[in-house]
C-alpha positions as CSV (number, residue, x, y, z in Angstrom):
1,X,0.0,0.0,0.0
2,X,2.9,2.6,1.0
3,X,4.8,1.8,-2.4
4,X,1.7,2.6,-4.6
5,X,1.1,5.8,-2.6
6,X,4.7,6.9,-3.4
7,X,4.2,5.7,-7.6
8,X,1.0,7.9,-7.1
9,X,2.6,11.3,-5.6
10,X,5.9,10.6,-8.1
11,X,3.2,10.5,-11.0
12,X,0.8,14.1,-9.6
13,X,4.6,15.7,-9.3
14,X,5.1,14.9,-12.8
15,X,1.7,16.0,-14.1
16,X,1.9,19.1,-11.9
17,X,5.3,19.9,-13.6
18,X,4.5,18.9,-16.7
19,X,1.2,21.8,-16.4
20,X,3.2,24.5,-15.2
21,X,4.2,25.7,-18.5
22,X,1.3,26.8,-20.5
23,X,0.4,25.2,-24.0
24,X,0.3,27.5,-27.1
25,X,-2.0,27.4,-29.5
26,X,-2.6,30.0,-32.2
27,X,-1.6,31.0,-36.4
28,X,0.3,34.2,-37.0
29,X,1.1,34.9,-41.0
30,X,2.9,38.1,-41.4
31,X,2.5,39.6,-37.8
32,X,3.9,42.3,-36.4
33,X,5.8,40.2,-33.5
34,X,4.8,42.7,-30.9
35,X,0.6,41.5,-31.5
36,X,1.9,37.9,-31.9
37,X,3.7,38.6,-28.0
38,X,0.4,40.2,-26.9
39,X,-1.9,37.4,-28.4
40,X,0.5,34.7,-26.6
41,X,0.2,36.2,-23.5
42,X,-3.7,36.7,-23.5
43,X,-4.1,32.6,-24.6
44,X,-1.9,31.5,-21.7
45,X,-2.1,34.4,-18.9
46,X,1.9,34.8,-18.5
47,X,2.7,38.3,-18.6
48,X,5.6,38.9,-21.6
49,X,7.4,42.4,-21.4
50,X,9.1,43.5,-24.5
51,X,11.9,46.3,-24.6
52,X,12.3,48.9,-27.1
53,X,14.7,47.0,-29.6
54,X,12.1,44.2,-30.4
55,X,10.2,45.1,-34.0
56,X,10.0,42.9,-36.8
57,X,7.2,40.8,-38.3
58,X,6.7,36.7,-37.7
59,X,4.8,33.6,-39.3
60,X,4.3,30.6,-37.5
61,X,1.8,28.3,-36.6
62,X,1.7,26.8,-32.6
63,X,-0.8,23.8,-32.1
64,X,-0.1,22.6,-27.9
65,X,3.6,24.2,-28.1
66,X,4.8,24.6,-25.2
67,X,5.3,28.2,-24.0
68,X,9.0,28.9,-24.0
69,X,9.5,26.5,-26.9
70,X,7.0,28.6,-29.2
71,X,9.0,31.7,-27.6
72,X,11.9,30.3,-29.2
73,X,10.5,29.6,-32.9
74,X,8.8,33.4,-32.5
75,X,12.3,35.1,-31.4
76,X,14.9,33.3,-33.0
77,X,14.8,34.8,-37.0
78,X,15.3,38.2,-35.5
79,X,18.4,37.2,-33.0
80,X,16.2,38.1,-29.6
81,X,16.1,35.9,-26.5
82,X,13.6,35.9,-23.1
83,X,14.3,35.1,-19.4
84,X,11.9,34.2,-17.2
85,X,11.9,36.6,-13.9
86,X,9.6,35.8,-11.1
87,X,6.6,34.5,-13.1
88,X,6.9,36.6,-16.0
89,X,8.9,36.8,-19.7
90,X,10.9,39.4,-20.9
91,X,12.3,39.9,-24.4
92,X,15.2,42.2,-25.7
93,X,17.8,42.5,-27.4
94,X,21.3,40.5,-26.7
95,X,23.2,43.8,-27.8
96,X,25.6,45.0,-25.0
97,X,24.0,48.2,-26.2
98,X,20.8,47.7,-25.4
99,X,19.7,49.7,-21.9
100,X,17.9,46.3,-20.8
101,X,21.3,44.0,-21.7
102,X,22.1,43.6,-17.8
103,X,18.9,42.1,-17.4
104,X,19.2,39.5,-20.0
105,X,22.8,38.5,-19.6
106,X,24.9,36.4,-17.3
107,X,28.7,36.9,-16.4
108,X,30.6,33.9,-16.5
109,X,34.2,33.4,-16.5
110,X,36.2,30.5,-17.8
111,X,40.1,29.6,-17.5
112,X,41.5,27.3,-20.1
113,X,43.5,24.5,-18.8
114,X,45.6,23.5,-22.2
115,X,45.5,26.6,-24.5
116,X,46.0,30.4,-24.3
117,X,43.5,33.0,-24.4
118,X,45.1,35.0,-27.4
119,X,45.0,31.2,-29.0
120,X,41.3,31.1,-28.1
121,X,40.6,34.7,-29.1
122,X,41.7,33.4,-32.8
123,X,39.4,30.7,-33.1
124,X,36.5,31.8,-31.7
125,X,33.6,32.7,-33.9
126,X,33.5,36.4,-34.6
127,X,30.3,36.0,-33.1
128,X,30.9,36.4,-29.2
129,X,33.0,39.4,-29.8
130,X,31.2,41.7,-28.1
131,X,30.7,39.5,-25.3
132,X,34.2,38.4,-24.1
133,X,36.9,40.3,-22.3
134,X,40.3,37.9,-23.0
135,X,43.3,38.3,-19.4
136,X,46.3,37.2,-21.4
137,X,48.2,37.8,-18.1
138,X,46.1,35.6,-15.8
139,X,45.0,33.3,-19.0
140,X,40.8,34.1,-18.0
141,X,38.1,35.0,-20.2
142,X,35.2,36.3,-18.9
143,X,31.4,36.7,-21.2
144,X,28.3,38.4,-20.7
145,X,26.0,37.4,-22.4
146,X,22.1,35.7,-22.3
147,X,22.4,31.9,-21.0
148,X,21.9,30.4,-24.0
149,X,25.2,31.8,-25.7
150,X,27.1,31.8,-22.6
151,X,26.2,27.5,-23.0
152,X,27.2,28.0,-26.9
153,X,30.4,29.3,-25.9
154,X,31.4,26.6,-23.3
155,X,30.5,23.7,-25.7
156,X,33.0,25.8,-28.2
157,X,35.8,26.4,-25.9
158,X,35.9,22.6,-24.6
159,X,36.1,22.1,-28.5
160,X,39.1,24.5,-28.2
161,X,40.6,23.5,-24.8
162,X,42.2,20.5,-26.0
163,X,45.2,18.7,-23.9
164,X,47.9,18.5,-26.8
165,X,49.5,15.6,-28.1
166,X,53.0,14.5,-26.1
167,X,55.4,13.3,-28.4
168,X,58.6,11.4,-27.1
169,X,62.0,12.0,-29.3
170,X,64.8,9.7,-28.8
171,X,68.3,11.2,-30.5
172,X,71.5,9.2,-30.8
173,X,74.8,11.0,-32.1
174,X,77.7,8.7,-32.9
175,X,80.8,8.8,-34.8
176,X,81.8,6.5,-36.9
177,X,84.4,5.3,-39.4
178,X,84.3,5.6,-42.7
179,X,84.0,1.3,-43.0
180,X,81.1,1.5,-40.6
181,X,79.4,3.9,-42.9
182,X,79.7,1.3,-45.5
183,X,78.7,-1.6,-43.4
184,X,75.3,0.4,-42.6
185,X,75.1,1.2,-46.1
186,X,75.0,5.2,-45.5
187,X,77.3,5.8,-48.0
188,X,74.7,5.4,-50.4
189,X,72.5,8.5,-49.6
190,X,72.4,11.4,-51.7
191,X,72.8,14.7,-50.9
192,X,69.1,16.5,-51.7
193,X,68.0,20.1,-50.7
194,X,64.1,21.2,-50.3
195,X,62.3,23.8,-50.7
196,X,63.0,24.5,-46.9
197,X,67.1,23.9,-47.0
198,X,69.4,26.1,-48.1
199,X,72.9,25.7,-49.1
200,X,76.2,27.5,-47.8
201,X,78.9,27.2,-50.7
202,X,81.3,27.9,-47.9
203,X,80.8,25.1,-45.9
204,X,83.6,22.7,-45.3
205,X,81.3,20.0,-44.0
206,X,78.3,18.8,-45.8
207,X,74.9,17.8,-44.6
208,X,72.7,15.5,-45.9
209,X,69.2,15.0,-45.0
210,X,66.9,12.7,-47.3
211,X,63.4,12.3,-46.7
212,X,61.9,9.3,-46.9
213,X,64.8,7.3,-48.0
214,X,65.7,5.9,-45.0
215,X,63.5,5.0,-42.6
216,X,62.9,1.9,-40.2
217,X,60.2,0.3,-37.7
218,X,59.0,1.9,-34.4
219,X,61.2,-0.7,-32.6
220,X,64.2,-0.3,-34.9
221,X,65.8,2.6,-33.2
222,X,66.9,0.3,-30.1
223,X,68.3,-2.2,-32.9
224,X,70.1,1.2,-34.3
225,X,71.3,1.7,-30.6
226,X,72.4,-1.8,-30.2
227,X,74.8,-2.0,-33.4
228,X,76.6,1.1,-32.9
229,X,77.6,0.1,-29.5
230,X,78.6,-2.9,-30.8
231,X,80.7,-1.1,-33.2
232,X,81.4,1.0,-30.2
233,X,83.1,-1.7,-28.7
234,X,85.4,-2.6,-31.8
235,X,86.8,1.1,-31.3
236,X,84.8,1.5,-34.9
237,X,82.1,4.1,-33.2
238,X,82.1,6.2,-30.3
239,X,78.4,7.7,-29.0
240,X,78.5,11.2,-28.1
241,X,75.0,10.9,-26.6
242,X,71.6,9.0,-26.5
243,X,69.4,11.7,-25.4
244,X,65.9,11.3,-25.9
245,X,62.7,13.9,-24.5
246,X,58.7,14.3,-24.4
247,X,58.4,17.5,-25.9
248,X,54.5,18.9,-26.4
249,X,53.7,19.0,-30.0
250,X,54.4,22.8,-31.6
251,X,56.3,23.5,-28.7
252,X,60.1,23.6,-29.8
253,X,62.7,21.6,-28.2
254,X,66.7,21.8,-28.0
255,X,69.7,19.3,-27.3
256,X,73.2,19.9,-27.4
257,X,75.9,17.7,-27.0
258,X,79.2,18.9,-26.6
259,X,81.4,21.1,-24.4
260,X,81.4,24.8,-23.2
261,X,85.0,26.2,-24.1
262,X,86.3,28.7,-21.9
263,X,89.2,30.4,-23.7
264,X,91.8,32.7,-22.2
265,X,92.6,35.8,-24.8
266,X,95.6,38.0,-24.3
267,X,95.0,41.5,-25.2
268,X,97.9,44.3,-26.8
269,X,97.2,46.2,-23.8
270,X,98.5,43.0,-21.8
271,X,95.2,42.5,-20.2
272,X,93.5,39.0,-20.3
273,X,89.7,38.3,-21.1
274,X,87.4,35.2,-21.6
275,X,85.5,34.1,-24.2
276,X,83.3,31.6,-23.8
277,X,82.6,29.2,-27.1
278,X,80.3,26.4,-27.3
279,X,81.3,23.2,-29.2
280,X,79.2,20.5,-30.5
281,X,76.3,18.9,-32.0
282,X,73.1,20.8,-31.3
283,X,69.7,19.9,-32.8
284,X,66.4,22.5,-32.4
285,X,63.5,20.3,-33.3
286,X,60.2,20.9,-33.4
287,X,57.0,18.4,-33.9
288,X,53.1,18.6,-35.1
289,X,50.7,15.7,-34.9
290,X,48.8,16.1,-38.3
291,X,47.5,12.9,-38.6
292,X,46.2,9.9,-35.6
293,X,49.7,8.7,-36.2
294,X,51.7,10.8,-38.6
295,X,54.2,13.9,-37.3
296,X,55.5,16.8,-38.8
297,X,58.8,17.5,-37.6
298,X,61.2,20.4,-38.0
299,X,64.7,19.3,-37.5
300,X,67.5,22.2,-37.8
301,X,71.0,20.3,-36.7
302,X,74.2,22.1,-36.5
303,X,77.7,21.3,-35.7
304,X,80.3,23.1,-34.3
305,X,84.1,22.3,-33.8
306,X,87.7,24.2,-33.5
307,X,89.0,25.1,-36.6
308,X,92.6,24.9,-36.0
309,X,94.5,25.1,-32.8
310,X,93.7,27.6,-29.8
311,X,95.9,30.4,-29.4
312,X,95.9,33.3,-27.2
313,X,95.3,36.0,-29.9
314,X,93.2,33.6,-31.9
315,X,90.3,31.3,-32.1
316,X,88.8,30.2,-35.1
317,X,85.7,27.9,-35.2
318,X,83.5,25.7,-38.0
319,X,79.9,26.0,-37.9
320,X,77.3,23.7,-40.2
321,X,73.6,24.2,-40.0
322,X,70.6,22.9,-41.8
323,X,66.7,23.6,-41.3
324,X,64.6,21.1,-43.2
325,X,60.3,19.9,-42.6
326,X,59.1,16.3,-43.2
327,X,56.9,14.1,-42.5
328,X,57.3,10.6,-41.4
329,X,55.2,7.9,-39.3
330,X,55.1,7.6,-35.7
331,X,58.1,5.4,-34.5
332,X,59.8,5.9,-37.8
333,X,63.9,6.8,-37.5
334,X,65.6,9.3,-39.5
335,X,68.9,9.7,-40.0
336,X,71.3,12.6,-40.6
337,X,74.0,11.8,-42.5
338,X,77.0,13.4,-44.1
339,X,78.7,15.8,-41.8
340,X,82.7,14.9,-41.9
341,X,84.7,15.4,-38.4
342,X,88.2,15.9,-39.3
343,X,91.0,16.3,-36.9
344,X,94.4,16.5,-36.8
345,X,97.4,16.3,-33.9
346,X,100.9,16.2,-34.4
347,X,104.0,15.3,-31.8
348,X,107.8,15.2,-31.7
349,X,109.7,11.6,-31.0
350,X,113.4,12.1,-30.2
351,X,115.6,11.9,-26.8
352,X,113.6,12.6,-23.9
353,X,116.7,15.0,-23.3
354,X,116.9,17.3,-26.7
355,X,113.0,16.7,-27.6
356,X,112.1,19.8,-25.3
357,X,114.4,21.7,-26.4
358,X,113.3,24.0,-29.2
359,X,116.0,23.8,-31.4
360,X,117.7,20.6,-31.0
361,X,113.9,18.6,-31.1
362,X,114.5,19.1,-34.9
363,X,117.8,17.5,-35.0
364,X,117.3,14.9,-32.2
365,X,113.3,14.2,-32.9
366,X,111.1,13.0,-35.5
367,X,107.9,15.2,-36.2
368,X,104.9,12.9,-36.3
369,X,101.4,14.0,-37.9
370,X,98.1,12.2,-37.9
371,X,95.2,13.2,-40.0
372,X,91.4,11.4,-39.4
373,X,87.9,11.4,-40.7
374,X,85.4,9.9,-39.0
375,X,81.5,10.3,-40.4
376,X,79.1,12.1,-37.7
377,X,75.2,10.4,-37.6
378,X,72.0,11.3,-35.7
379,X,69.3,9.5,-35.6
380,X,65.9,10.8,-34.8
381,X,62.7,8.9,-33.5
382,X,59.7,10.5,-32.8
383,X,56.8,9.0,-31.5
384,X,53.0,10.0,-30.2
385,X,52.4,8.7,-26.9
């Protein structure tokens, strides 16, 4: 008995609600709206205030609408909305303009978690301009506007606020012989320039970087890993570094390998000052998702060594750069071949005596000179996580 007295007061509540809004009923072809308002108003006995700005003529036809909805169908061609303050309807104009706007509109403000505002402000719809106020410095935007476009908007901006796409990229510079080069069958790559390369004649090291030629599996780059340190071990290879980093994707990343120089310079005045050089391999990549599994990357390598020996008045350094955009597959490898390390030493053997001296080390000593090449590679894996 108690359970169908609770199903029969859940079922008057729903009846009662269901009765509080007023059906509408009625024909209007070519009516002024303001008469179509007044007629609606009489048939259902809800009051409806309109403000100045409302003009315009309607035709629609209402058979058991319910109120707001035929509200809705009524206002809607001529851009005006209603809210419903303590039991009656009123109608303006959603112009921040309009006297009666501050009745109408709500103030909300929202703080995006993932983008900026001046990232929002480009993608929004020109159509809540002159609702929103952008805080670049705080990253809030606040709008004031009627509910319904302030519920627009937040459907838009969680369209907007997306989290963006990590990408992990794993880097592995190694030097290698001229016979290793062979053995991993680099030596056949061309040298090809895009559209986005361009070419120094005065470079005396060249870089090559050719897309799409040579590419491998998203598990090759351990196997690429794996046989250089195995021609590490044969004194073939050496690995300056296996770096690798989660970058987020259009954010730019950098990794440099090498050494920070600190050089000594004698002055004419006898004075002594520092300069400080950096020396290495650096690599400035950047990465966009454009595809569920395919990344556009911007890779821009450059590497830097001593020219010739440091002096006190002197230092003289080689610099090679190149800026290049592909594509490739998530978990592909690319490689970056091309780029020639040469270096050079040489030493006096004699008598431990006379080889110090400066003079007699040419008479009691042997001047030795060695000359090597060794072939610089990076490898670059990017994949979406």
């Amino acid at each position: 008995m108690k359970r169908l007295t609770i199903v029969l007061v859940c079922m008057l509540g729903i009846l009662m609600f269901a009765q509080e809004e007023p059906l509408v009923t009625n024909i209007f072809f070519d009516t002024y709206i303001l008469d179509a308002l007044a007629d609606i108003s009489a048939q259902t006995g809800v009051p409806i205030i309109v403000d100045q700005t409302v003009s315009g003529f309607i035709t629609a036809e209402f058979d058991n609408v319910p109120l707001e909805k035929a509200l809705k169908m009524l206002l809607m061609p001529g851009g005006y909305v209603f809210i419903k303050v303590d039991g009656f309807y009123f109608v303006g104009s959603p112009d921040p303009k309009n006297p009666a706007f501050r009745y109408l509109a709500d103030t909300v403000s929202f703080k995006p978690k993932y983008v900026k505002v001046d990232s929002v402000k480009n993608l929004l719809p020109a159509f809540y301009e002159p609702f929103v106020k952008f805080d670049a410095v705080n990253n809030l935007i606040t709008i004031s506007a009627p509910r319904e476009i302030v519920e627009r908007f937040k459907e838009d901006l969680e369209r907007i606020d997306l989290p963006p796409k990590q990408i992990k990229i794993s880097v592995l510079v190694t030097e290698v012989s001229e016979s290793v080069v062979k053995d991993l069958g680099f030596d056949q790559i061309g040298y090809q320039f895009g559209a986005n390369q361009q070419f120094n004649e005065d470079w005396t090291a060249s870089l090559g970087l050719v897309s799409g030629t040579l590419s491998f599996r998203t598990d090759m780059f351990g196997t690429i890993v794996a046989t250089i340190k195995a021609f590490e071990e044969e004194q073939k290879a050496k690995i300056k570094a296996d770096p690798w980093i989660i970058v987020q994707e259009n954010r730019p990343a950098k990794l440099f390998i090498g050494q920070r120089e600190i050089i000594l310079i004698e002055t004419a005045a006898a004075a002594v000052t520092t300069q400080t050089v950096d020396v290495g391999v650096g690599i400035d990549i950047s990465a966009r998702v454009v595809n569920e599994d395919e990344i556009e990357l911007t890779v821009a390598p450059s590497v830097s060594h001593f020219a010739q020996a440091r002096t006190t008045t002197a230092l003289s350094t080689k610099r090679s750069e190149l800026s290049t955009t592909l594509r490739m597959q998530s978990g592909q490898t690319l490689v970056i071949s091309g780029m020639t390390v040469e270096s050079s030493s040489d030493s006096y053997v004699g008598l431990p005596l006379f080889k110090s001296i400066p003079l007699l080390r040419y008479l009691f000593g042997v001047k030795s000179e060695a000359e090597g090449k060794r072939e610089m590679l990076i490898f670059v894996s990017a994949e979406v996580l």
